[in-house]
PDB file with SEQRES, HELIX, SHEET and CRYST1 records, atoms N, CA, C and O in Angstrom:
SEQRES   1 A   66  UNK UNK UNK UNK UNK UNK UNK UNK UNK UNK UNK UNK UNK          
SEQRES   2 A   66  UNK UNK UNK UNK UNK UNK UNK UNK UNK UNK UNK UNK UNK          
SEQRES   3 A   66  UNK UNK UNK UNK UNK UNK UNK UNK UNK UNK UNK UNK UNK          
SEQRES   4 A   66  UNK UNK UNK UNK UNK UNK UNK UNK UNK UNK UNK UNK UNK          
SEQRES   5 A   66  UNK UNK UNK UNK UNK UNK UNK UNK UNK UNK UNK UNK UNK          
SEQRES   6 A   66  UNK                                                          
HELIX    1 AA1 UNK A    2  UNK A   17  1                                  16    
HELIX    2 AA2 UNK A   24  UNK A   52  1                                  29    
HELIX    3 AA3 UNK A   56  UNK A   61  5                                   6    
CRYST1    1.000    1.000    1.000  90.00  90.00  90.00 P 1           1          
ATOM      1  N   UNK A   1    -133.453-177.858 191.780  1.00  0.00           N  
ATOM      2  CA  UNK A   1    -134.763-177.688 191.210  1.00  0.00           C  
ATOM      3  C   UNK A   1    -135.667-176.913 192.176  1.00  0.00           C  
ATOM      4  O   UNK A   1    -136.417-176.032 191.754  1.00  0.00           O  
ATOM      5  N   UNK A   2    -135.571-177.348 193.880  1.00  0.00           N  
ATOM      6  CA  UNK A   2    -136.741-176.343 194.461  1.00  0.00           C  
ATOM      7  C   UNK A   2    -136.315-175.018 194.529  1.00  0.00           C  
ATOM      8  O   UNK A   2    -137.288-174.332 194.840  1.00  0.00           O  
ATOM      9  N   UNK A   3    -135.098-174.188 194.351  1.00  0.00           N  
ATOM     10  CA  UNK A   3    -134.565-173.188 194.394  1.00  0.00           C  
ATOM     11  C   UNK A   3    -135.363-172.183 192.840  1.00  0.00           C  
ATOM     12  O   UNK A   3    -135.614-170.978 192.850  1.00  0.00           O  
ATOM     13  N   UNK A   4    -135.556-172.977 191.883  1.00  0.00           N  
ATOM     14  CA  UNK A   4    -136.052-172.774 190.349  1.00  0.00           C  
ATOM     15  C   UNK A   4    -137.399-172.863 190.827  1.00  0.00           C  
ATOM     16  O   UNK A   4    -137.929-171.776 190.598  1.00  0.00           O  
ATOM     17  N   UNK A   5    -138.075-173.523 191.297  1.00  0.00           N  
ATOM     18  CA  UNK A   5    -139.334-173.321 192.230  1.00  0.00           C  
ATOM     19  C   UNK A   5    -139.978-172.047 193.184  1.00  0.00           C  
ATOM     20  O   UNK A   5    -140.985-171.345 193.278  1.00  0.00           O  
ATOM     21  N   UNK A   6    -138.857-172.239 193.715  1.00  0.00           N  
ATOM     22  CA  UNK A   6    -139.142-170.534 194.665  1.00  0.00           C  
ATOM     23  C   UNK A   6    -138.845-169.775 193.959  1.00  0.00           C  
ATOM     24  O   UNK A   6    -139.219-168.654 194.302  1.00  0.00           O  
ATOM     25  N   UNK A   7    -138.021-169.834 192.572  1.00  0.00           N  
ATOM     26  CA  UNK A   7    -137.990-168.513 192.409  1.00  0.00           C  
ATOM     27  C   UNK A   7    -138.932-167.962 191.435  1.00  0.00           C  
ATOM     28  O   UNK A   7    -139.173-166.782 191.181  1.00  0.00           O  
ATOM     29  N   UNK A   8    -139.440-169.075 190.916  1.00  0.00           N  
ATOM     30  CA  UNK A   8    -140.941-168.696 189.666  1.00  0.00           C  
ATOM     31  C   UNK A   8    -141.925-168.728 190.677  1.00  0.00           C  
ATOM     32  O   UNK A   8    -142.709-167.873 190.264  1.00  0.00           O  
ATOM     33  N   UNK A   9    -142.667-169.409 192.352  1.00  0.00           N  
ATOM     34  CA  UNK A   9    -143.140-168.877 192.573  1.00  0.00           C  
ATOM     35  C   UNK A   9    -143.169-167.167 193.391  1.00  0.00           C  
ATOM     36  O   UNK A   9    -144.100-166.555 193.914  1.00  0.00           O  
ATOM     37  N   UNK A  10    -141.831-166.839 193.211  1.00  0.00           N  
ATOM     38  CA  UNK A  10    -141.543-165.879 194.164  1.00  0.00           C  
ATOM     39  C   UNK A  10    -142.207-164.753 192.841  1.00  0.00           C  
ATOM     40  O   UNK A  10    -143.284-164.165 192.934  1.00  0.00           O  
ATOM     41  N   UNK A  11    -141.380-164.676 191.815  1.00  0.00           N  
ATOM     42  CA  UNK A  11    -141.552-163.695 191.077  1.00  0.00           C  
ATOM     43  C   UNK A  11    -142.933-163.702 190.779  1.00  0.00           C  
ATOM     44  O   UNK A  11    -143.504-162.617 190.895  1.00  0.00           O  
ATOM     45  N   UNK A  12    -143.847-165.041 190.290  1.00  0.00           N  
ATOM     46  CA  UNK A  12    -145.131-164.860 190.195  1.00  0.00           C  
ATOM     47  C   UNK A  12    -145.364-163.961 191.298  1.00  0.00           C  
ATOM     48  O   UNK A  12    -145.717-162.885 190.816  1.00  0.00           O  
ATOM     49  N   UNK A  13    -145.334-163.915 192.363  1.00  0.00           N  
ATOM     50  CA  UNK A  13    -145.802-163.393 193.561  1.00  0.00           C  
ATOM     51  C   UNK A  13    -145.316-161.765 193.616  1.00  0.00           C  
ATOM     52  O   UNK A  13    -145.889-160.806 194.131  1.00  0.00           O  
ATOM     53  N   UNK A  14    -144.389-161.819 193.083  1.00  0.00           N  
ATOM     54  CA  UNK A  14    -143.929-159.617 192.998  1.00  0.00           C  
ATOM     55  C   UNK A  14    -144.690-159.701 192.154  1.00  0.00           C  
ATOM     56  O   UNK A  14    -145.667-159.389 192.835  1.00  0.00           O  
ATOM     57  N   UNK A  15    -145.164-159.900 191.016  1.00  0.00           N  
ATOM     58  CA  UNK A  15    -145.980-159.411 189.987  1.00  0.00           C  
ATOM     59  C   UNK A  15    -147.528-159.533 190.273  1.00  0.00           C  
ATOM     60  O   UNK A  15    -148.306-158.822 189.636  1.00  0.00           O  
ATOM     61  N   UNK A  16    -147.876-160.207 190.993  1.00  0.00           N  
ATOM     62  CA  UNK A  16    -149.586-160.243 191.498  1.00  0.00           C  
ATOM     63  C   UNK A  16    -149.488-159.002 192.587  1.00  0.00           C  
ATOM     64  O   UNK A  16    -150.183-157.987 192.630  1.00  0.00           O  
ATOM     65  N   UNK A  17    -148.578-159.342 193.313  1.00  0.00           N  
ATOM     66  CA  UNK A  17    -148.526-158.344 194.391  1.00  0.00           C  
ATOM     67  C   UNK A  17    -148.320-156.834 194.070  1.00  0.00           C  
ATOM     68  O   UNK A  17    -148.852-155.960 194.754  1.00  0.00           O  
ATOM     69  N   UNK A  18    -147.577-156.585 193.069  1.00  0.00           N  
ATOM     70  CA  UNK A  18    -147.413-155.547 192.460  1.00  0.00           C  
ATOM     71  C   UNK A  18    -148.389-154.955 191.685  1.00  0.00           C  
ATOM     72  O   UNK A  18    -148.453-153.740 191.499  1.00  0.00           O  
ATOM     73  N   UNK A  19    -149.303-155.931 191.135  1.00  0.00           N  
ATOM     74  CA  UNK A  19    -150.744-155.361 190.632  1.00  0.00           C  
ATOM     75  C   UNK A  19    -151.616-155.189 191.371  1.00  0.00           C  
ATOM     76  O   UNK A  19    -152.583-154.642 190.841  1.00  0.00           O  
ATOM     77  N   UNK A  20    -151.770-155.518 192.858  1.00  0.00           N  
ATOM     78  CA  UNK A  20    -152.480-155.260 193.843  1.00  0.00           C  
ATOM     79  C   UNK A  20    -151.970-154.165 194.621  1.00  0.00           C  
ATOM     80  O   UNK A  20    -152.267-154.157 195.816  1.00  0.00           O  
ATOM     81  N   UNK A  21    -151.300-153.296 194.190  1.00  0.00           N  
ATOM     82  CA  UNK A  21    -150.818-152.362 194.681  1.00  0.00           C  
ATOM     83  C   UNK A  21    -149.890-151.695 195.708  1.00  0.00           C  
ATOM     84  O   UNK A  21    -149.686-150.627 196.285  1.00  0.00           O  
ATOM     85  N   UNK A  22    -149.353-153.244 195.568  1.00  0.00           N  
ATOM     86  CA  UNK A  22    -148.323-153.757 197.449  1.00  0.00           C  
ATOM     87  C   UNK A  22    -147.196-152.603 196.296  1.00  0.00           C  
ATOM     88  O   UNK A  22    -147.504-152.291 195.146  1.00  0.00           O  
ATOM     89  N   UNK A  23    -146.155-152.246 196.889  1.00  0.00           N  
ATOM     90  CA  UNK A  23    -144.994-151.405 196.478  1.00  0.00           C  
ATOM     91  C   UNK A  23    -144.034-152.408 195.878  1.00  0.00           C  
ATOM     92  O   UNK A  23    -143.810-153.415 196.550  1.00  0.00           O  
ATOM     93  N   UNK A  24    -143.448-152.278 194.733  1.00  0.00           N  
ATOM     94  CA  UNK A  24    -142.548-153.437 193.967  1.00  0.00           C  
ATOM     95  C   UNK A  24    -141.154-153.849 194.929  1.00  0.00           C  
ATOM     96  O   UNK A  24    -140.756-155.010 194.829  1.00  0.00           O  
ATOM     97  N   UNK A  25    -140.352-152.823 195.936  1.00  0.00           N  
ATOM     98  CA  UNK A  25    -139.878-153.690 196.270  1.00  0.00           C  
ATOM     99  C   UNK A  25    -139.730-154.002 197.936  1.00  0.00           C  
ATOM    100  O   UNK A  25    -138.726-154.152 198.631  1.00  0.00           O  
ATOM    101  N   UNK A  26    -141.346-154.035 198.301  1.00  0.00           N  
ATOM    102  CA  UNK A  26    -141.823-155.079 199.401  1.00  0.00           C  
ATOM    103  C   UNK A  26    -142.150-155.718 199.228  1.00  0.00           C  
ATOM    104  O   UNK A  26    -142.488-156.387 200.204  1.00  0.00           O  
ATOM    105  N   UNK A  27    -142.422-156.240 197.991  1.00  0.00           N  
ATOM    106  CA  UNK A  27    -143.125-157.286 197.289  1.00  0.00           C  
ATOM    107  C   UNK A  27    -141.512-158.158 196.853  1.00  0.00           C  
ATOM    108  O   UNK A  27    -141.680-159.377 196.854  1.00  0.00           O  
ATOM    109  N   UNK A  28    -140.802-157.948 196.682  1.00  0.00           N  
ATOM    110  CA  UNK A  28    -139.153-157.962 196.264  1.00  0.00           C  
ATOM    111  C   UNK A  28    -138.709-158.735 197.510  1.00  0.00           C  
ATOM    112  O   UNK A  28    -138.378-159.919 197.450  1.00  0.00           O  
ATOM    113  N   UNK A  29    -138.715-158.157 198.422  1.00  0.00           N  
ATOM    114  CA  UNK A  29    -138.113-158.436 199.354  1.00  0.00           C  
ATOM    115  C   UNK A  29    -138.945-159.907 199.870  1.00  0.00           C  
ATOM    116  O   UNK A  29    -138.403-160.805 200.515  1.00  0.00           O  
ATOM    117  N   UNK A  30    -139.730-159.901 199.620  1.00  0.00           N  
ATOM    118  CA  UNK A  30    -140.679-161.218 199.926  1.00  0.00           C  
ATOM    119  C   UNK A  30    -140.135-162.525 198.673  1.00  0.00           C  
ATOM    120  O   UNK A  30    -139.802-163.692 198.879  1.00  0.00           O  
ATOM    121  N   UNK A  31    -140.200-161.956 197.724  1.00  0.00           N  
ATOM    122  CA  UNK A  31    -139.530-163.044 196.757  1.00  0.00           C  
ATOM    123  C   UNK A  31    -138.055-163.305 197.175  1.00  0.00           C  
ATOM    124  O   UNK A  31    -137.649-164.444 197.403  1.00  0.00           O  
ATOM    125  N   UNK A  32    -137.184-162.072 197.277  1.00  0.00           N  
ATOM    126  CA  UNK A  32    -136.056-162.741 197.673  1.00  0.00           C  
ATOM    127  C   UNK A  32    -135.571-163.663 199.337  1.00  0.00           C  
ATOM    128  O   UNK A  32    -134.544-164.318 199.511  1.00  0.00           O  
ATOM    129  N   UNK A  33    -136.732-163.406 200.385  1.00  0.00           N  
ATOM    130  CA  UNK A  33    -136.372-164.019 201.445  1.00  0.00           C  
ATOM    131  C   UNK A  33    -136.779-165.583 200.902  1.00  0.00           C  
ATOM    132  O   UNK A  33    -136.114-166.603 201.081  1.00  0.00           O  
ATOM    133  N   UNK A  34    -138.237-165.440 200.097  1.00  0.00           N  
ATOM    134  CA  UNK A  34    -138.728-166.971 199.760  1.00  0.00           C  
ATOM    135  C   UNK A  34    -136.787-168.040 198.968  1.00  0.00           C  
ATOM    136  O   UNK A  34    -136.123-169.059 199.159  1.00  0.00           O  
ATOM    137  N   UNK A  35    -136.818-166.817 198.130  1.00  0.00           N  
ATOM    138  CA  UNK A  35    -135.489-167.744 197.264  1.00  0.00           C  
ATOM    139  C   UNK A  35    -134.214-168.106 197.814  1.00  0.00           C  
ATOM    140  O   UNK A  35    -133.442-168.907 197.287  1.00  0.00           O  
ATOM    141  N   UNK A  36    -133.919-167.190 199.420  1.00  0.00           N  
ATOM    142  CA  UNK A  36    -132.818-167.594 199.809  1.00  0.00           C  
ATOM    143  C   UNK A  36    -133.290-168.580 201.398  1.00  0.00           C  
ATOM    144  O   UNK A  36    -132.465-169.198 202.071  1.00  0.00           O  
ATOM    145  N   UNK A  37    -134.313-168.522 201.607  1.00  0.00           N  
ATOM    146  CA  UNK A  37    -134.999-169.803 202.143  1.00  0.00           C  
ATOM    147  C   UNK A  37    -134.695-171.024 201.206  1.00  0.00           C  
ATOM    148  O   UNK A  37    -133.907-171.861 201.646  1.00  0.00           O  
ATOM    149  N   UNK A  38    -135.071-171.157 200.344  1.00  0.00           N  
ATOM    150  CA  UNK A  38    -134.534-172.337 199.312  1.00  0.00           C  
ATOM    151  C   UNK A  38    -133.446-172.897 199.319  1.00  0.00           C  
ATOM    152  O   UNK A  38    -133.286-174.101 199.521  1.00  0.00           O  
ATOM    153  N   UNK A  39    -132.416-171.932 199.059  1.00  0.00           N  
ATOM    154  CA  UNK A  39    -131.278-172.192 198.637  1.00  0.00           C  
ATOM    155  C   UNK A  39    -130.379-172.567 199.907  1.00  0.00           C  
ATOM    156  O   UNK A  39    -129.412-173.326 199.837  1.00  0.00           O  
ATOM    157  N   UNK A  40    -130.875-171.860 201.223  1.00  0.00           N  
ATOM    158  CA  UNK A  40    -130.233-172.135 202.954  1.00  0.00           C  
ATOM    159  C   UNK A  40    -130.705-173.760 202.811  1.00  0.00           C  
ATOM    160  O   UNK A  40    -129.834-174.586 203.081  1.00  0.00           O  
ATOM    161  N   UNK A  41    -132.003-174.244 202.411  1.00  0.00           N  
ATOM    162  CA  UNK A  41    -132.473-174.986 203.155  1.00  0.00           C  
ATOM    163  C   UNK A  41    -131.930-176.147 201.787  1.00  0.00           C  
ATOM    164  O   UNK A  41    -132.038-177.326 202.124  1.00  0.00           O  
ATOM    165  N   UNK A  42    -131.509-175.975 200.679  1.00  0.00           N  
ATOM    166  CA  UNK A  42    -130.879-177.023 199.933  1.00  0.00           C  
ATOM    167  C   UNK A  42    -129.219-177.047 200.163  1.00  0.00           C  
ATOM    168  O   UNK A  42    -128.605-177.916 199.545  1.00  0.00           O  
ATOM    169  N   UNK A  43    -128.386-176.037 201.113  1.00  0.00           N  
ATOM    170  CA  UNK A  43    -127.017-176.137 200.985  1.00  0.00           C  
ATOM    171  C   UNK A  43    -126.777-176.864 202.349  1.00  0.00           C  
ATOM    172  O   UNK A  43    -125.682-177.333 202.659  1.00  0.00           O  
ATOM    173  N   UNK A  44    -128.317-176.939 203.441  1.00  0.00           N  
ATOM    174  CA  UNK A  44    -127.898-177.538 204.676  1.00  0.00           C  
ATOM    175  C   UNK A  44    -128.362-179.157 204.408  1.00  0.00           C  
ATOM    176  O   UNK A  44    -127.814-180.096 204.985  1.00  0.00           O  
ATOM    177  N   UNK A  45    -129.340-179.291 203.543  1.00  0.00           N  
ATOM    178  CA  UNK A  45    -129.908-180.823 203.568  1.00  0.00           C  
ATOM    179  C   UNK A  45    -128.990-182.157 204.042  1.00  0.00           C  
ATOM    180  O   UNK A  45    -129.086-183.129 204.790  1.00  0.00           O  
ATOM    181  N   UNK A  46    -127.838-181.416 202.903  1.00  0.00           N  
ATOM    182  CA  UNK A  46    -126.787-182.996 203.177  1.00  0.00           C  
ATOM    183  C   UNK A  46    -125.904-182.644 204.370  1.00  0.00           C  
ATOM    184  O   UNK A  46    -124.807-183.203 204.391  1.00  0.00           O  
ATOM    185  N   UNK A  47    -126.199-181.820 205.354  1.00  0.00           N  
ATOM    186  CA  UNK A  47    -125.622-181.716 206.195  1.00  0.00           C  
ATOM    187  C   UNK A  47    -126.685-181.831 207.138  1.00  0.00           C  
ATOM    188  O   UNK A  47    -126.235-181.549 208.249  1.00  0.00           O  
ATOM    189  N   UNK A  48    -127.869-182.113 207.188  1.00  0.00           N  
ATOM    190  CA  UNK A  48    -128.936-182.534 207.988  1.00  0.00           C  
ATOM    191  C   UNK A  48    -129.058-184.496 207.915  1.00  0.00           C  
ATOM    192  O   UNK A  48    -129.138-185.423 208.721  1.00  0.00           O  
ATOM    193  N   UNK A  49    -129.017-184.337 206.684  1.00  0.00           N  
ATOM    194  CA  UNK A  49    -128.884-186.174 206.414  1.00  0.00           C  
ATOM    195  C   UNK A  49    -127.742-186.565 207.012  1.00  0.00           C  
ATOM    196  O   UNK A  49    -127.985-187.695 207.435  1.00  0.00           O  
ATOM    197  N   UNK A  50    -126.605-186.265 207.296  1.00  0.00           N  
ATOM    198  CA  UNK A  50    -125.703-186.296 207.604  1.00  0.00           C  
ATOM    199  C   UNK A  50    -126.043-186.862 209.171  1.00  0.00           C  
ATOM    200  O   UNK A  50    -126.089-188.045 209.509  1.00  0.00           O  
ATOM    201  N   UNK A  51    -126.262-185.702 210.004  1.00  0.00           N  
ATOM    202  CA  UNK A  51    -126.499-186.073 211.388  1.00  0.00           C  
ATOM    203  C   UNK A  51    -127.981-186.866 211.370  1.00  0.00           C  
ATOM    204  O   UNK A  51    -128.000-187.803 212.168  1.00  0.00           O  
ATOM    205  N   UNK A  52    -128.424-186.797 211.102  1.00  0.00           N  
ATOM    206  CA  UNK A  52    -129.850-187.659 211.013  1.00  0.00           C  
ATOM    207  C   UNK A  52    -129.227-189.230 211.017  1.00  0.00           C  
ATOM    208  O   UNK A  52    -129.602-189.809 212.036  1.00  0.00           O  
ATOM    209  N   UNK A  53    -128.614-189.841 210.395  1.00  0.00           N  
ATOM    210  CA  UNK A  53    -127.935-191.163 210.100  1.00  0.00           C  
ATOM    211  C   UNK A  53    -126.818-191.469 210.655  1.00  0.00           C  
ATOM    212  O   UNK A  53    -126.023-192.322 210.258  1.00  0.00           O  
ATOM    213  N   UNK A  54    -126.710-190.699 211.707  1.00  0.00           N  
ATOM    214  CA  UNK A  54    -125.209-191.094 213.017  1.00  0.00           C  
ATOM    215  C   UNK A  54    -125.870-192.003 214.182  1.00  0.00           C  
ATOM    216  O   UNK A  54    -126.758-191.745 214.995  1.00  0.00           O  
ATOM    217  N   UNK A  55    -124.998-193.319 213.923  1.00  0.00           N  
ATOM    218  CA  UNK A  55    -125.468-194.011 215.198  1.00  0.00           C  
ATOM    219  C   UNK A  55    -124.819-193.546 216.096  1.00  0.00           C  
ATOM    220  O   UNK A  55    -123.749-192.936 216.087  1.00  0.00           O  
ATOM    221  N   UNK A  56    -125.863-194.008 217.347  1.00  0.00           N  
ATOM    222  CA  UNK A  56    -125.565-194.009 219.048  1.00  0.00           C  
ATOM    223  C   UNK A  56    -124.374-193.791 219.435  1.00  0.00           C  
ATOM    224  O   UNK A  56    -123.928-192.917 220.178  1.00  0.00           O  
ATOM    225  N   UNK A  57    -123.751-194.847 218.756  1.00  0.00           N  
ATOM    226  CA  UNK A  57    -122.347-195.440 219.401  1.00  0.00           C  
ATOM    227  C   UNK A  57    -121.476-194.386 218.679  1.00  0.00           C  
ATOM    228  O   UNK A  57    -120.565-194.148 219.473  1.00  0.00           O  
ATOM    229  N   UNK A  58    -121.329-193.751 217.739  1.00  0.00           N  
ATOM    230  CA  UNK A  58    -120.908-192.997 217.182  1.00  0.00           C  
ATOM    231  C   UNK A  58    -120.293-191.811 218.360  1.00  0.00           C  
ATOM    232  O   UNK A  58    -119.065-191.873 218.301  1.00  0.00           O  
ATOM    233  N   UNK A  59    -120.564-191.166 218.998  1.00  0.00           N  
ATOM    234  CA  UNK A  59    -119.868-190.633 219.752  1.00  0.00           C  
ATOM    235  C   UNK A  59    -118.618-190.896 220.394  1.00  0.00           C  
ATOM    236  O   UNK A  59    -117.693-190.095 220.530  1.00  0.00           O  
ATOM    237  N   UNK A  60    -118.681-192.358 220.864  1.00  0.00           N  
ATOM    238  CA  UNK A  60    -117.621-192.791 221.597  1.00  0.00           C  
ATOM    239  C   UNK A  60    -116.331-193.445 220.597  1.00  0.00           C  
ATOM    240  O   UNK A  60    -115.658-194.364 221.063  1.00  0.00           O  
ATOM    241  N   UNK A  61    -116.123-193.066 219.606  1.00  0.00           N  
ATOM    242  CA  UNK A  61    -115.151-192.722 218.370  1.00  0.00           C  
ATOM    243  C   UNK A  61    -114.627-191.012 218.557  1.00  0.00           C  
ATOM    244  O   UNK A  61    -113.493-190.674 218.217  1.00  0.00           O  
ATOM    245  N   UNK A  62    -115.421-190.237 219.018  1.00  0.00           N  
ATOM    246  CA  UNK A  62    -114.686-188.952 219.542  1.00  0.00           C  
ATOM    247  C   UNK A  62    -114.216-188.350 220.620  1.00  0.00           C  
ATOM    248  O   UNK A  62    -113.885-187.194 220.885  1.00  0.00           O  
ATOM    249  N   UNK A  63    -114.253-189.465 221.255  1.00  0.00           N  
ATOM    250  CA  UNK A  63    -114.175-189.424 223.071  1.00  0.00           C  
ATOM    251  C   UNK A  63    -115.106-188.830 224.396  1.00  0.00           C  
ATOM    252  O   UNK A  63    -114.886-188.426 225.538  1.00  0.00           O  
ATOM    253  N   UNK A  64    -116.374-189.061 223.424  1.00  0.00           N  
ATOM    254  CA  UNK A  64    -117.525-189.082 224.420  1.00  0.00           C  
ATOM    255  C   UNK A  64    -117.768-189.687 224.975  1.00  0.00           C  
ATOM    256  O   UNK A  64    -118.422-190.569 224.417  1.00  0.00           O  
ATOM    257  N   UNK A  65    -117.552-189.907 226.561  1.00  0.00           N  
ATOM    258  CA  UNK A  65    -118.288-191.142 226.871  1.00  0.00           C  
ATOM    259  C   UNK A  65    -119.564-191.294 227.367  1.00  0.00           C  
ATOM    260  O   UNK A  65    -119.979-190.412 228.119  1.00  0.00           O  
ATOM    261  N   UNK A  66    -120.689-192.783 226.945  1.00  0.00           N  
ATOM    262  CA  UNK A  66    -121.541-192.855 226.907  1.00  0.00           C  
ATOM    263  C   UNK A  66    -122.392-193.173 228.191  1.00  0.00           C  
ATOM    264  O   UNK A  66    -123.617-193.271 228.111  1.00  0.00           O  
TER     265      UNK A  66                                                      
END                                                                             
């Protein structure tokens, strides 16, 4: 869903920007960094939750010692 987010506000945003006379695709390029910001930052989440919720001790199961 926030990916469907960035990308209606992205395109809102080429089209204002584009009536303000910015060039259509620097204005483009701004929508598409916004939409693949989205999509980086929804394919890493469960791999952020992931390490976020590793206990302490958890290392020394891979032969770290503590």
């Amino acid at each position: 869903m926030s990916v469907f987010v960035a990308l209606t506000v992205g395109l809102v945003w080429w089209i204002t920007a584009w009536a303000f006379g910015i060039k259509a695709f620097d204005a483009f390029l701004l929508t598409a960094l916004i939409v693949v910001t989205a999509a980086a930052a929804r394919i890493a989440k469960p791999f952020m939750d992931q390490l976020r919720r590793r206990e302490p001790g958890d290392m020394a199961r891979h032969g770290a010692e503590l």
